[in-house]
C-alpha positions as CSV (number, residue, x, y, z in Angstrom):
1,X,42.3,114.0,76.0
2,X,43.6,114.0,79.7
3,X,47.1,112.2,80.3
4,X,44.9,110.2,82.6
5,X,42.8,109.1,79.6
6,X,45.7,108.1,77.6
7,X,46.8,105.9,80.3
8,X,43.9,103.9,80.2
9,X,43.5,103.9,76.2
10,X,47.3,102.6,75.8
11,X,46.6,99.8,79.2
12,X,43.6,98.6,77.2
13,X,45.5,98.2,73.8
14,X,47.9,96.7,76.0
15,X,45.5,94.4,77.4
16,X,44.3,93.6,73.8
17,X,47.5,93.0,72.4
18,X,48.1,90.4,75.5
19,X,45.1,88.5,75.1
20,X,45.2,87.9,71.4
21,X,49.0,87.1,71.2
22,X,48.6,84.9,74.1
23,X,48.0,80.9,74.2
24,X,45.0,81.9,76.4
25,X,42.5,83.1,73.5
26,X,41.9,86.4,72.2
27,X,40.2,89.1,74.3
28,X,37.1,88.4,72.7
29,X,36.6,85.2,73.7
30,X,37.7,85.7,76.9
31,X,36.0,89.0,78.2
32,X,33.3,90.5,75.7
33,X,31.4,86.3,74.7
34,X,30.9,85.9,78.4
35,X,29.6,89.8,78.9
36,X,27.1,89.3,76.0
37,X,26.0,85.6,78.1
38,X,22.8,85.4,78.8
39,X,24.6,84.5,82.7
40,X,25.8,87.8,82.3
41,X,22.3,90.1,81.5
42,X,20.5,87.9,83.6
43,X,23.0,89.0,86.7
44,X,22.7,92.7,85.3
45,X,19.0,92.6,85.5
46,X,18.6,91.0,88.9
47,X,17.3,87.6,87.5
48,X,18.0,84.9,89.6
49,X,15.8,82.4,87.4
50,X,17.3,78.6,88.0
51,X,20.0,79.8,90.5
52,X,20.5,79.3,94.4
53,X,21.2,81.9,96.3
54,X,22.4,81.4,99.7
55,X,21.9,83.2,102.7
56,X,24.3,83.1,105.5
57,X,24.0,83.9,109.0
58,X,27.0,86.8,110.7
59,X,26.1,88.5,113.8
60,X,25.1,91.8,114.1
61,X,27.6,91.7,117.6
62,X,30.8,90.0,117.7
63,X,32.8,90.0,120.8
64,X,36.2,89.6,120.0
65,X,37.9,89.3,123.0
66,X,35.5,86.1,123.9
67,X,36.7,84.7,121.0
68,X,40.4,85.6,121.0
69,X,40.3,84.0,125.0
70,X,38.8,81.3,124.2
71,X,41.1,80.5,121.8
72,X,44.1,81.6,124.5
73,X,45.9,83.9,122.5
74,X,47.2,87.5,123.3
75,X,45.8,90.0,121.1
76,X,49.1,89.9,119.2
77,X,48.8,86.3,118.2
78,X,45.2,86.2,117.5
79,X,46.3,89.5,114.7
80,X,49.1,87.4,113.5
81,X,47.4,84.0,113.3
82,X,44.1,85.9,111.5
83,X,45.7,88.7,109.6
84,X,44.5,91.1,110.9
85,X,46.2,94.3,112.1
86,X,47.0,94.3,116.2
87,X,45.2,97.8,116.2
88,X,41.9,96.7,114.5
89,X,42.0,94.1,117.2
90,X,42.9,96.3,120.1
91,X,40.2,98.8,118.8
92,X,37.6,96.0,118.4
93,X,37.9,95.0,122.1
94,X,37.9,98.2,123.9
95,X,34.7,99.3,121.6
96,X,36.3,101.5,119.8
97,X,35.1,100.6,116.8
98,X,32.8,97.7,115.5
99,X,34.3,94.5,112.7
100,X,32.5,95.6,109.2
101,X,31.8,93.5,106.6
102,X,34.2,90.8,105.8
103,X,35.9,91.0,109.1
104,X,32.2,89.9,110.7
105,X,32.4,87.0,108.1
106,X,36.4,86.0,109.2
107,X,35.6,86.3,113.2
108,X,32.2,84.2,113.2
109,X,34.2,81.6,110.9
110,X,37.0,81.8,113.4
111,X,34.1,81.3,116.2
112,X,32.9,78.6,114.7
113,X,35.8,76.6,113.0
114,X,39.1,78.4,114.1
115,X,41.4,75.2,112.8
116,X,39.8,75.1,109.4
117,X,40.7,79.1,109.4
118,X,44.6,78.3,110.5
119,X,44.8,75.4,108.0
120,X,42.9,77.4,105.0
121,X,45.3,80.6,105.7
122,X,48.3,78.2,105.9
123,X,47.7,76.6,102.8
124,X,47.4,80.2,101.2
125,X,50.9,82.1,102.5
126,X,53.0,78.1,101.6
127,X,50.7,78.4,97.6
């Protein structure tokens, strides 16, 4: 067996040994019940029988800089205040490059409802 092999097989004893010495409930209960739910094969198999899914609306386009100026911040603050990195920012503007994923999700939020953003991200670095 590969060193990297043993590495995992001793973190997952480890794992075990934690979960069914702790106050928490043995590793059972707390990882393989919910894996054999019916929640759980009905999410592997696509079902979404009795559940709501829902769809939200991002942008294909975000122009950051509209949003930064609007807000009247230098690019600096607008990374700072967000966290994002200065360069993404810099890169967004000048087209070098396009926000992906959950960057799309953070700017249109930060569109739409930039002092729930601040207060959300404030409460999260003082927790």
């Amino acid at each position: 067996m590969s060193t990297l092999g043993k590495k995992i097989l001793a973190g997952l004893a480890d794992a075990r040994e934690f979960a069914t010495s702790s106050t928490t409930g043995s590793l059972d209960a707390w990882v393989i019940q919910p894996l054999r739910s019916a929640d759980a094969r009905e999410f592997a198999t696509g079902s979404t029988t009795g559940r709501r899914v829902h769809r939200v609306a991002v942008p294909e386009r975000i122009d950051v800089k509209a949003i930064r100026a609007r807000l009247n911040m230098t690019q600096n603050e607008f990374a700072a205040t967000f966290g994002f990195s200065i360069s993404s920012v810099r890169n967004w503007e000048q087209g070098k490059r396009e926000p992906e994923g959950p960057a799309r999700v953070l700017l249109t939020v930060i569109a739409r409802e930039p002092t729930a953003v601040v207060r959300a991200l404030k409460r999260t670095a003082a927790a």
